[in-house]
N, C-alpha and C positions, 0 to 999 in steps of 0.2 A: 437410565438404561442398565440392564443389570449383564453387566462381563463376567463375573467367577464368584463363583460362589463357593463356599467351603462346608457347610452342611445343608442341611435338607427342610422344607416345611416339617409344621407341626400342626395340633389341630386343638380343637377348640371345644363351645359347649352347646347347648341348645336351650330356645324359650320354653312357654307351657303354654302347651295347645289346649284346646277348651277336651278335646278327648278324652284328659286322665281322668279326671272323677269317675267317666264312666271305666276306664280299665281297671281303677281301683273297683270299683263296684262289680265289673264283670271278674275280677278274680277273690274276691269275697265270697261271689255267689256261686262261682265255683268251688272254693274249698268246704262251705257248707254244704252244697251237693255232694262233695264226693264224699264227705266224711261220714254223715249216716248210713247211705250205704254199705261202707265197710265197716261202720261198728260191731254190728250184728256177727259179723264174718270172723272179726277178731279177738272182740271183748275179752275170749274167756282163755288166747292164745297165751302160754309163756314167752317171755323175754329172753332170748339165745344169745348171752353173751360171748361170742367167738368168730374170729377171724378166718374159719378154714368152714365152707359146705358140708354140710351135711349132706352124708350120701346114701342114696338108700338104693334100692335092687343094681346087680347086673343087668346092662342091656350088652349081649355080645360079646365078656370081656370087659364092656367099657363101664364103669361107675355111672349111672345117670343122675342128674341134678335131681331133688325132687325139689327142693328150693332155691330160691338164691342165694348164693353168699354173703354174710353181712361183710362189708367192706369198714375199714377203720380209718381215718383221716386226721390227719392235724391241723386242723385249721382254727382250734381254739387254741392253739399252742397245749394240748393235752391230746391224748386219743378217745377220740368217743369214734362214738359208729356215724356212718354218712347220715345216715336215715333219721337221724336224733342228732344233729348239729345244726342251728339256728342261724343259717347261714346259705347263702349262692353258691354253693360250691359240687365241680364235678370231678371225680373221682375217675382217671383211665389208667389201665391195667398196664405191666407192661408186656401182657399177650396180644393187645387192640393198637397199643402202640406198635408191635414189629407188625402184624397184620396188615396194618394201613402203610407202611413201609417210613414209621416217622423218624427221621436219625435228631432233628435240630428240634429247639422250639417252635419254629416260623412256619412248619409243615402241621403244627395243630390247628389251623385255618380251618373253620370248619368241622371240626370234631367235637368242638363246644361253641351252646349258644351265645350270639355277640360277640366275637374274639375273630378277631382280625391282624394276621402278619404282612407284613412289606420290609423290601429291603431297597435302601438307598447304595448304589452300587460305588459313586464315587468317593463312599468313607466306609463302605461294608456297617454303615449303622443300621438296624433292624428295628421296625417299628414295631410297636403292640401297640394293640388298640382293644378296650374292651368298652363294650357298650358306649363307641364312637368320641373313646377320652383316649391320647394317645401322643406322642411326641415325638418332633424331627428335629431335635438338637443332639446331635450326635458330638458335638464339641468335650473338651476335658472337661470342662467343669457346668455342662447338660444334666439332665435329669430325664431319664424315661417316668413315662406316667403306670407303670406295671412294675410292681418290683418282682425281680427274680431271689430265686432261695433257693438256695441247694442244701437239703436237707439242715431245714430251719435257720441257714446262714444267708444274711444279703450277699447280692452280687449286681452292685451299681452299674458297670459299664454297658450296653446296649450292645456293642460289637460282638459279648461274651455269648449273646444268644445265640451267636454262630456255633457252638462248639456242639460237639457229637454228643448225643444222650446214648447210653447203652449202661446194660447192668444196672436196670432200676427197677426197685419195686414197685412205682407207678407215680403219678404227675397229679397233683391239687390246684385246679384252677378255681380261684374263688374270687369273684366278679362282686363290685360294689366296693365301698369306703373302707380300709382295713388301717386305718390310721393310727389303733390303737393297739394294738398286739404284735403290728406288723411292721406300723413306724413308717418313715419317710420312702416318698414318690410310690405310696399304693393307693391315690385318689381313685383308679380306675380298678385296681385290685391286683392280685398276688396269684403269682405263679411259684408253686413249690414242688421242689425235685427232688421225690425222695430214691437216696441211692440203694442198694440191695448191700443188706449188713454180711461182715462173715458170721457163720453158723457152729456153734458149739456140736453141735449133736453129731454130723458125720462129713467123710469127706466125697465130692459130687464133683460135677462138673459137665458143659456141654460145650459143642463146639457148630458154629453155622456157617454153609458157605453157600451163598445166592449170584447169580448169575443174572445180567439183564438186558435189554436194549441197549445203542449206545454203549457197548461192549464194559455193560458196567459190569466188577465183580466186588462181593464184599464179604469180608471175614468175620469172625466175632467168636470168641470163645470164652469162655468164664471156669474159671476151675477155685473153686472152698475146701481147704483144709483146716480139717480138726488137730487138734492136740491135747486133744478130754477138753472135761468141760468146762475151763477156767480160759483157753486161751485158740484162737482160731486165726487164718489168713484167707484173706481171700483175693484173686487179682481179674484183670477182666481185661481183655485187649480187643479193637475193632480198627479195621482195617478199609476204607473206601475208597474207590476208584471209579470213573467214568469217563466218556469222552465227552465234549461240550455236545449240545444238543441243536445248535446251532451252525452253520455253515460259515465260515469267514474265508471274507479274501482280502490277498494283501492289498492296501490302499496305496494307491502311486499316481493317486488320478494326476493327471496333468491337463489344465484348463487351460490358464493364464486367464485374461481379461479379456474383456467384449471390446472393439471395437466396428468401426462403420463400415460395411462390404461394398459403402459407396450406391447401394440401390436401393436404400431407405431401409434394410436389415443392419443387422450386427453378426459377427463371426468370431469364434476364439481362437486365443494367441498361444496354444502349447510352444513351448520349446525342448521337447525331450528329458524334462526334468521335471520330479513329481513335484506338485504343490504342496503336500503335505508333509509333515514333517517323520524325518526316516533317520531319526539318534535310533532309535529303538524296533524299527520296523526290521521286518525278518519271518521266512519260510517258517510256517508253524505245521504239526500232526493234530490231527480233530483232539489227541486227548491233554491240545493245548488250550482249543479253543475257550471262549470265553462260555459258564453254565457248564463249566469240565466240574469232575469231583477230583480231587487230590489229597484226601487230609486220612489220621488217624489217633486215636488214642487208647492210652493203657493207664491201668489204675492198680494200685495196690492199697488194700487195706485190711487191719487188726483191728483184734477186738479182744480185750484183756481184762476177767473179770479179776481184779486183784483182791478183793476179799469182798465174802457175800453181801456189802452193803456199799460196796465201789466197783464200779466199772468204767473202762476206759475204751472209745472207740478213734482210731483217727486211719487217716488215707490221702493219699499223695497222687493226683493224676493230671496225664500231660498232656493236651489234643494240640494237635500241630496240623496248620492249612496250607498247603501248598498249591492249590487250585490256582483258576485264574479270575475266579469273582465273575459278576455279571456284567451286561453292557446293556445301554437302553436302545432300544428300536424302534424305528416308524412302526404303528398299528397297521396292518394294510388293510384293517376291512375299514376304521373310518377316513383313508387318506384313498379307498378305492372310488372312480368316478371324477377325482382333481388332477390336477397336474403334477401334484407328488403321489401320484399312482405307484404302489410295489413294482419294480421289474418282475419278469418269468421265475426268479429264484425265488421269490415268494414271501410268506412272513418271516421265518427262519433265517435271515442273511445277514451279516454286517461285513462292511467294509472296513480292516483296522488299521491304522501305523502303529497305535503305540498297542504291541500285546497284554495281556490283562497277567500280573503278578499279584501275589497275595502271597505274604509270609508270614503265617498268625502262631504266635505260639502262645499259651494260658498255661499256667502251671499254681498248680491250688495244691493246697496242707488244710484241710479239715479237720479238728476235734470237737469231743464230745466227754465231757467225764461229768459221770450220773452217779450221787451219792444219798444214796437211799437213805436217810434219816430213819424213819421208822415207815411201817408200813403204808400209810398215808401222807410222806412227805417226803419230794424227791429238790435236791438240788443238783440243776445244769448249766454248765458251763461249757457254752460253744463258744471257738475259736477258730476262725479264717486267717489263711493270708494266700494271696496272689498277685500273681507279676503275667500280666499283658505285654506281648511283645508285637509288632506290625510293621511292617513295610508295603508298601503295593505301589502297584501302576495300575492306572485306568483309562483308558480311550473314552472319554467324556461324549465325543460327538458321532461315533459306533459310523460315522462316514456318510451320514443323513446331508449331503452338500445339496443346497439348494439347486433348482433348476434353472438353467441355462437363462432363460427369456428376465431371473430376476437378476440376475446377479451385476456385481459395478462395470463401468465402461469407461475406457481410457479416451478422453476427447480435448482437445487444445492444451495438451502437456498434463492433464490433471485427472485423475479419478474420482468418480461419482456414483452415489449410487449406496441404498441403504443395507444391501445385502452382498457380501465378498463372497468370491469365487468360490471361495470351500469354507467348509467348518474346519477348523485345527484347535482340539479344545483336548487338553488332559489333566487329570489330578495324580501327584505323586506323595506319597508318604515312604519320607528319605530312612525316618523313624519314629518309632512311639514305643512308650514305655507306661505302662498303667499301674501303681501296685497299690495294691487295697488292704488293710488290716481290719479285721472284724471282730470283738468281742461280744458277749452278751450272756450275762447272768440270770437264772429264772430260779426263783422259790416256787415250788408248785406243791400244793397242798389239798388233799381230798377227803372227806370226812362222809356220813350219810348223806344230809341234805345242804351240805355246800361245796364249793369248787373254787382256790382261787387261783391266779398265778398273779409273782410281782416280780418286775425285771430291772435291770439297767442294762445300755446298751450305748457301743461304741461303733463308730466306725471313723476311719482315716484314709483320705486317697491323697496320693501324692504322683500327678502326673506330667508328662512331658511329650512332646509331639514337635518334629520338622516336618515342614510340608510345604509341594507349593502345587501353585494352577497355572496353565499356559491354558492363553488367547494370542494363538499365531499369526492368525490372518485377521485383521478388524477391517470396519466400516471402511468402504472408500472414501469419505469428505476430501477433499483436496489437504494436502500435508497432513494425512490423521491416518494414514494406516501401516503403522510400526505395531509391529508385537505388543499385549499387556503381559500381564501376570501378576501372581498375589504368592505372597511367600510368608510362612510363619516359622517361627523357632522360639514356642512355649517353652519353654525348659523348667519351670518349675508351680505347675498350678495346682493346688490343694481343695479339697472338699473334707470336711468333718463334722460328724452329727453326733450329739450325747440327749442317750434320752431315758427318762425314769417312767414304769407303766406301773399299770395292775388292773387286773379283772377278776370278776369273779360271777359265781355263779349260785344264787341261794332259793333254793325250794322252799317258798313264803305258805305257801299251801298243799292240799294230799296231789295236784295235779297241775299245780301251777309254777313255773323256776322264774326268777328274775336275773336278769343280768347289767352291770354296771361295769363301767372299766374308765381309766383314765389313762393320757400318755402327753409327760410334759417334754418339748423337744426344743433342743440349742443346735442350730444349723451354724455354718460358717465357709466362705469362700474366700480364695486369694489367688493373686497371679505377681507374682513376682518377676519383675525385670525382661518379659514374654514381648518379642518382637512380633510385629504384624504390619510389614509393607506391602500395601497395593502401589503398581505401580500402573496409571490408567492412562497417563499422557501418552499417547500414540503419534505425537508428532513429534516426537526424539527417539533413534534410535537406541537405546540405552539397552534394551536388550540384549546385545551382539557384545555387549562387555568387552569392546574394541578388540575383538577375535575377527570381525567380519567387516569389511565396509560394502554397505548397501547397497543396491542399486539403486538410481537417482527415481523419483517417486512419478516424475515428466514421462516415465519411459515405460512406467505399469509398477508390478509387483515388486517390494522391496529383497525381497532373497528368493530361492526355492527350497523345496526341503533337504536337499541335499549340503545347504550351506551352514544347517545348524550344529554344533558341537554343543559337549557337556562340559564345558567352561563359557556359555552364558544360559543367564536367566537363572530361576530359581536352580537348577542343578548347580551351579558354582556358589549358592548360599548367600549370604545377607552383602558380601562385597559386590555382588552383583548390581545393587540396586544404588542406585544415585541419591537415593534420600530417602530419611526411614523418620517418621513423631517418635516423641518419646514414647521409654519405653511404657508396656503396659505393666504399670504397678498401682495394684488395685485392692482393696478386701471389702467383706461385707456379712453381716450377720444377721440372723432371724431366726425368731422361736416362737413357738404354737403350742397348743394344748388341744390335743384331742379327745373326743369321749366315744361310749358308744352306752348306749341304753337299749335292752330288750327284754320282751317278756314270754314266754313262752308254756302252751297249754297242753299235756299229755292225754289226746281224747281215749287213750288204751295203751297197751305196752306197744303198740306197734304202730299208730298214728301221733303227731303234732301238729298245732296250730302256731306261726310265732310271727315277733312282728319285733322291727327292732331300728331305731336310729345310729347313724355312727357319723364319724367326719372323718376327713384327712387333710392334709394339704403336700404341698410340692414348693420348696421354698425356691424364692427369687432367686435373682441372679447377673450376672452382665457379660460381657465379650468386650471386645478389641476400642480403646481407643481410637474416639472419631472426633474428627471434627465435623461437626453436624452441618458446614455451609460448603461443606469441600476441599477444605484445605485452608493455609494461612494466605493465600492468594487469594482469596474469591472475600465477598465480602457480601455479609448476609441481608437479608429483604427484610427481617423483623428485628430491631432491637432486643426481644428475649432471648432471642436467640444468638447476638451477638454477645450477648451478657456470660452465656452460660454455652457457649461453642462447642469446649471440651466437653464429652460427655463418653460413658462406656455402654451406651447401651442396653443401660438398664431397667428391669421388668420386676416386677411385683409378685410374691407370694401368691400360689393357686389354693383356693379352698375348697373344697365340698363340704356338702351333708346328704346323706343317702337314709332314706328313709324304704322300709321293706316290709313287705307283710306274707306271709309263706306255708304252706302247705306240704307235709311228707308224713308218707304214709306206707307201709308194708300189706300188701293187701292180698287178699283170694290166698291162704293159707301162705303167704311170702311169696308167690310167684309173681308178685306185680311191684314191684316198689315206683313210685311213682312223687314225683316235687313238683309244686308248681309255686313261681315266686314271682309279685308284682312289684315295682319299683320306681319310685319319683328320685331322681336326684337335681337338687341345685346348684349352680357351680358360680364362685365369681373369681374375675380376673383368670382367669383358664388360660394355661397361655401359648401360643401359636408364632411359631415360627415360621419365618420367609422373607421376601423382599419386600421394604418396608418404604413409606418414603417419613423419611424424619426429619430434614431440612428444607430452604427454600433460598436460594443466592442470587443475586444481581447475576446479572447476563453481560457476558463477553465475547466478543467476536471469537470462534469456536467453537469446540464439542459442545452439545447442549443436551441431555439425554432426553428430555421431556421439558418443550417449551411453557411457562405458565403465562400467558398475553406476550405481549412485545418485548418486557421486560425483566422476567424471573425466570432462573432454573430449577427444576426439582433436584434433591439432592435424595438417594435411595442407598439401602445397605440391605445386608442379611442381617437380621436380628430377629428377637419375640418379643413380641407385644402380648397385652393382656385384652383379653376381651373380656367385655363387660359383664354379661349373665348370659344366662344358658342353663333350661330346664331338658332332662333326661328321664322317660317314661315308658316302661314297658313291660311284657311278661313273659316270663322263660317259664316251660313245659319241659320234664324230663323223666324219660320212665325206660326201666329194664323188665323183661318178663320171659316167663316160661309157659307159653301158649299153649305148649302140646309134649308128646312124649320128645326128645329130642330136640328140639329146636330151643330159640334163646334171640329174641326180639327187641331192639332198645331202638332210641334215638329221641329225637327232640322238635319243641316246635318254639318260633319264639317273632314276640312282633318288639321293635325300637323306633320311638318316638323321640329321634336327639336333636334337639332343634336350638337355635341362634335365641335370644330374646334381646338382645341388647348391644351390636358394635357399631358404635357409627364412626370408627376412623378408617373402617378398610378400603383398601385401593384396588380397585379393578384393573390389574396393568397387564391380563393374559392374551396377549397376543394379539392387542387391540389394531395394531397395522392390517391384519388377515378378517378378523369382524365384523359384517356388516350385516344391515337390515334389523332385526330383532335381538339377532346377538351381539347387536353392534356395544361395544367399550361405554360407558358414562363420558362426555365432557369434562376436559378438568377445570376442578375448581379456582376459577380466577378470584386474584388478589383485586378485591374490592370491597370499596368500606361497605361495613357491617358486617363481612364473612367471619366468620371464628375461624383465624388463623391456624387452628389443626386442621380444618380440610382445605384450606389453600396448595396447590398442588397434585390433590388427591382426585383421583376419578371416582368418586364417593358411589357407592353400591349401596341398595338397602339389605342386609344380610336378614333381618327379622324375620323367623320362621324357617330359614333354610336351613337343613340337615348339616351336621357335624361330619368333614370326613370320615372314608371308612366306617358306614355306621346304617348298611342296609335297612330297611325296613320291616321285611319278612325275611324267614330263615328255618328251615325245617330239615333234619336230618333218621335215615330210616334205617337201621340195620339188622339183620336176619343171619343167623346161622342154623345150620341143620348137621345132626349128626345120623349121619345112617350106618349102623353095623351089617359089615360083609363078610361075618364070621369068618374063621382061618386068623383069630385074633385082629383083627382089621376094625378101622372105623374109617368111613370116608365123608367129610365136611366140607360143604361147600356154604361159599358166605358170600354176600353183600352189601354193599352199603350206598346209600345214596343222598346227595345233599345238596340242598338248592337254594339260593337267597336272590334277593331280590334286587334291584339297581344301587349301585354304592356309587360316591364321588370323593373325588381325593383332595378338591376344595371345599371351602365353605360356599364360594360363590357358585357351585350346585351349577355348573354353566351346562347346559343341553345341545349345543352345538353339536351337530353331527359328526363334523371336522375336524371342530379343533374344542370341543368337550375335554373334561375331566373325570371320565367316569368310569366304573367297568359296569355293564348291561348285565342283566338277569342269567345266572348261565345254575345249571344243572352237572355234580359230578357223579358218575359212577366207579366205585372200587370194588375188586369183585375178588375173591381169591377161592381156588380148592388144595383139599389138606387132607392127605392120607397119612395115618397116623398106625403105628404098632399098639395095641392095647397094652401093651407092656410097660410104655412110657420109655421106652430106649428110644426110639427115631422116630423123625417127617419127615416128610416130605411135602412142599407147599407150593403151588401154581398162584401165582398173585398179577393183580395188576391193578393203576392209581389213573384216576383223571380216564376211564376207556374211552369217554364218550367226546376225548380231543379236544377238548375245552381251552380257546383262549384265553388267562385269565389273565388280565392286568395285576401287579404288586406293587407300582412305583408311576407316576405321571408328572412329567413339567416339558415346555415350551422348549421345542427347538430353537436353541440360543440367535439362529442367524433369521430365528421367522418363518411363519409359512409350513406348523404344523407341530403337531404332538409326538414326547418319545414317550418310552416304557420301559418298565421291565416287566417279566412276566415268569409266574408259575412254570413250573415244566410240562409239556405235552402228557399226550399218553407213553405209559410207562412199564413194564411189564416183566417178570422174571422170574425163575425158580431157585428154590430154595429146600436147603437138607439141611435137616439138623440133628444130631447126636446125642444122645445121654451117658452119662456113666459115671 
């Protein structure tokens, strides 16, 4: 039975459905089609090597595009142009970014193909997931499946993709195996942040201030100073604030227990004292609520050409969270029709005791020193360091207390009954401290017909985290419902990777490039001397840390929430707890070799053909000291398992190989650029995080979470497992264009094929007490001879062929702007955008349950903004709004801990606000 848990699931890989051949085929026979056509059109076009539009007549005042921009990117670790990079990669502005109102990464959902955010609210960990490969171990020494970059620097921790984006030149999201250029946890691909450099040439500056719903308001101003042309600053501040969007009331319920009304019903026992716990509880304002914004950051940064073959860039910025995080909630549209029907306050509501904190601080030192060798040879030396800081509270159970008719009953001195009065469930982080060191050297050399870069690269984290969980109210069984809780005090857990690369890039023929690269890598983990007490016995008060003596258990509820202080339980720290295994000291090492191989065919200066294998992996790892049969008390059902008790919960190295075939093309004199790319990837040992069962114990009179026959217990933990294989198949469509005089057209279309081929250990254990008929739970696997002792215990589920979480199947996005001159130097623009994908699940077990499903349904969003503008380029003014069409969306799904239904988190409603902005 799973009581607390301390991070979040993860996700997985998929088979090979007999479809690819033909997707490969149908995008073959696409890029042959489209290419003859546009031969003719371009053949005889030059090659424009530059970053800034060409612009040809006034319309109004205003410049009109007659082409489009060639945009520039680094995603070879060099800049080439989008259009001529042999690669999955999309390029957003940072005009498309404020447009769509995006401040964090987890708000790009939808703005590129296959790219999915969520956020786990009880550790503020953020999921990515790109073409349905993606990870919930938000732990110190976790791995996301997406590496983040902040201008070409890693940035490991998950949490960090909370932080505010502002003052950038625009975001590289480039989907598929980046193992080699990119280095470790980019199986799924790389997300890069580039930030806006200071400017030699003059000094500028703007200033925005928007207004919104939800009495949101937010700042932003960027000011560039020169000092001639050798040395420049520039700094950039943003500002956000909102009220939660969500309605909370204080939680105080007072039930007590069912007992008999004597006429064959039951009636509950309040006593004027709330049942839940009120250390923390207290009169909140909406801009405390939970889904508030509270955070800000500022940045300064130089840029010093110290002589014409040396330059130096670096920058220092602070974002700081003061919000109050999210909270999960019942869905009311699939709990509408049950007995956990929403009350009249609607989907919007939670009941809280413990208020939502969040105290995030990140503070990053960025450089860069570029020494121009000769005109074809650059050496760069990037250097990171950051320091993670965190605290928070979280209301785990958002006040979702089961209904009346289930809950326990007091009868002949003893409580009974699988469901307690209320849910009382929180996660605290007392402290964390993350701090990450990054180095990494690149020789980059460019000649006529070759290109290489060769690296080495460091990175060092050394982190630490107190934290605990309360389980206040447990199960009725008779003498079993005292307080649990789980308390940790990591103090010193390490990650360090050294990795040696090179790629390059050699034009073998008049129209043909090839490319080769390698990347050898030494991973390494440790945890030194890191406590981790569960304490799961509920039939000893031990929680009360001899502050409180209980109420006798003959007579109902052992406390109320009023009798809790902050000297017991995890808030009074490791003395709290009556007995803790040794500690966890641990280490573990692992190294890979990555390649990528591709080839690529120039049908004109302004079309390619390319096709290209690469790999990556994501190395192993482990967590907390277990005893895999439950402790030194219990006594295990398998001899091997007796042999080998001790164990950390360790998981196996994740691999891919992505194989690509790809089409980009500048077409109808540049007004159309247009990619389309097909994709197989194979994944083995992928690894997936959540509740696991790993042991199997003799049976004792007592708790028994999961009986196996008459005679065994399951024994379950949070941990990741490795699943076996899992093929990845699909094609992403991407085009920008200029249809007409004014106007400017882009978006995307893209289908994912991410399916299971191979786990046979996973455990169906979602909610199976609430399940029946079709969606009813597997049987579990009884101990009897001939069973293969891994599925003994397990409610074994056939996974093969089910979708990967988070990993839709269809997905199309449309956006249109228009510019209309209203002369009086005036332009007025009104834009856009719409985006829609198809059913997603946030299991592997794909469960269709109406009720108590895993999914978010097909939804459709529209963002729409208009934009009057001075042709002058001094001011706007912008009317915007995100989500109009009120879209539920789910971000986050797992089982109400006490049964009897599903929580969430979710996306924000519709959203809407205006916005001025200043030049000068």
């Amino acid at each position: 039975m799973k009581i607390l848990k301390r991070s979040k699931p993860s996700q997985q890989a998929s088979p090979r459905p007999a479809f690819m051949p033909s997707a490969i085929s149908l995008a073959a026979a696409a890029l042959l089609g489209l290419a003859p056509a546009a031969w003719a059109q371009n053949a005889a076009e030059p090659a424009e090597e530059t970053d800034k539009p060409k612009q040809g007549s006034k319309h109004d005042g205003k410049h009109e595009l007659k082409e489009l921009p060639q945009v520039t990117v680094t995603a070879t670790r060099s800049k080439t142009s989008l259009m001529k990079t042999p690669i999955a990669v999309t390029a957003i502005s940072a005009d498309e970014l404020l447009r769509d109102n995006v401040k964090e990464v987890r708000n790009l959902s939808g703005m590129v193909p296959n790219v999915q955010f969520g956020l786990s609210p009880a550790d503020s960990g953020v999921v990515m997931s790109i073409r349905g490969v993606s990870s919930t171990n938000f732990t110190e020494i976790g791995d996301p499946a997406v590496g983040i970059h902040v201008d070409g620097i890693y940035s490991p921790r998950p949490q960090g993709a909370l932080a505010l984006m502002f003052d950038l030149d625009g975001i590289e999201v480039l989907r598929g195996a980046q193992g080699t250029l990119f280095g470790r946890n980019s199986t799924a691909g790389v997300i890069n942040i580039n930030l806006a450099k200071p400017d030699f040439k003059s000094d500028y500056g703007w200033t925005s201030v928007q207004l919104g719903n939800y009495n949101a308001r937010q700042l932003r101003t960027v000011y560039n100073k020169s000092f001639g042309d050798k040395f420049a600053l520039r700094g950039a501040f943003v500002r956000d604030t909102r009220d939660g969007f969500i309605t909370q009331e204080r939680d105080m319920t007072d039930r007590g227990y069912r007992v008999s009304d004597g006429k064959g019903g039951f009636v509950l026992t309040p006593n004027g004292k709330p049942d839940v716990d009120q250390r923390l509880n207290r009169v909140l304002k909406p801009s405390e609520y939970y889904y508030n914004s509270n955070q800000w950051a500022g940045r300064l940064a130089a840029r010093w050409a110290i002589a014409p073959e040396l330059e130096w860039q670096a920058s220092f910025d602070r974002f700081q969270n003061n919000g109050a995080g999210e909270v999960l909630m019942r869905d009311c549209e699939m709990a509408a029709g049950t007995a956990r029907a929403c009350g009249p306050e609607g989907q919007w509501h939670a009941k809280i005791n413990v208020p939502g904190k969040l105290d995030m601080t990140m503070d990053s030192v960025r450089s860069l020193l570029t020494w121009r060798v000769n005109p074809g040879t650059d050496v760069q030396l990037r250097t990171g360091y950051s320091v993670q800081s965190r605290s928070q509270h979280q209301d785990n159970d958002g006040g979702l207390h089961a209904v009346e008719r289930d809950i326990f009953v007091l009868a002949n001195g003893a409580l009974s009954g699988p469901i307690p009065n209320v849910t009382d469930e929180a996660a605290y982080v007392f402290d964390s401290r993350y701090k990450t060191t990054v180095h990494e050297l690149q020789l980059k050399h460019e000649a006529k017909n070759w290109r290489t870069v060769v690296g080495a690269f460091y990175m060092g984290e050394r982190n630490a985290i107190e934290m605990g969980q309360d389980q206040l109210v447990t199960v009725g069984w008779p003498n079993n419902a005292f307080p649990r809780a789980h308390y940790w005090d990591q103090t010193d857990r390490r990650n360090e990777s050294k990795a040696l690369f090179a790629q390059g890039d050699l034009r073998i023929f008049d129209r043909w490039t090839a490319t080769a690269g390698i990347r050898m890598t030494r991973d390494s983990r440790s945890d030194v001397a890191g406590k981790s007490i569960y304490m799961d016995n509920s039939e000893v008060p031990w929680y009360y840390n001899g502050k409180f003596k209980p109420y006798p258990l003959s007579q109902g509820m052992p406390h109320d929430g009023t009798d809790l202080t902050f000297e017991m339980g995890p808030f009074a720290g490791a003395s709290a707890f009556p007995a803790m295994d040794d500690l966890n000291t641990k280490s573990e090492s692992y190294k890979n070799t990555s390649y990528r191989l591709g080839l690529q065919f120039d049908i004109d200066q302004n079309q390619m053909i390319f096709g290209s294998l690469a790999t990556a992996y994501r190395p192993g790892g482990f967590s907390d000291r277990t005893d895999r049969c439950g402790g030194a008390s219990q006594t295990c059902t398998f001899a091997k398992d007796e042999a080998n008790r001790i164990f950390y919960r360790e998981y196996k190295p994740e691999h891919t190989k992505n194989f690509e075939l790809g089409y980009k093309g500048r077409l109808l004199d540049r007004t159309l650029d247009i990619s389309l790319v097909a994709f197989n990837t194979d994944f083995t040992d992928m690894h997936y995080t959540n509740m696991h069962t790993y042991g199997v114990r003799k049976y004792k009179d007592g708790y028994c979470g999961a009986l196996v026959g008459q005679d065994d217990c399951v024994v379950r933990g949070w941990m990741t497992q490795n699943i076996g294989e899992s093929t990845i198949r699909g094609l992403e469509l991407e085009f920008k264009s200029l249809p007409w005089s004014g106007g400017q057209l882009s978006g995307f279309a893209s289908f994912l094929d991410a399916k299971i081929k191979q786990w046979d250990t996973y455990d169906d254990d979602w909610l199976c007490n609430d399940r029946v008929g079709e969606f009813a739970c597997p049987n579990i696997v009884a101990n009897t001879p001939g069973v293969d002792v891994r599925w003994v215990g397990l409610r074994q589920a056939d996974l093969k062929g089910k979708s990967l979480p988070r990993s839709p199947k269809f997905s199309f996005a449309l956006n249109y702007a228009h510019d209309f001159g209203l002369g009086q130097d005036l332009t007025l623009t009104p834009s856009f955008g719409y985006r829609w994908q198809s059913k997603m699940y946030f299991t592997p077990r794909n469960l269709e349950d109406p009720n108590f499903g895993a999914f978010q349904k097909a939804y459709g969003n529209l963002n729409a903004a208009l934009k009057l503008a001075g042709n002058s380029g001094k001011w706007d003014v912008e009317l915007w709004g995100t989500n109009l069409t009120d879209n539920l969306v789910k971000t986050w799904v797992e089982p109400i801990s006490s049964g009897r239904g599903v929580r969430a988190g979710f996306a924000a409603p519709r959203m809407f606000g205006l916005r001025a902005t200043v030049n000068y």
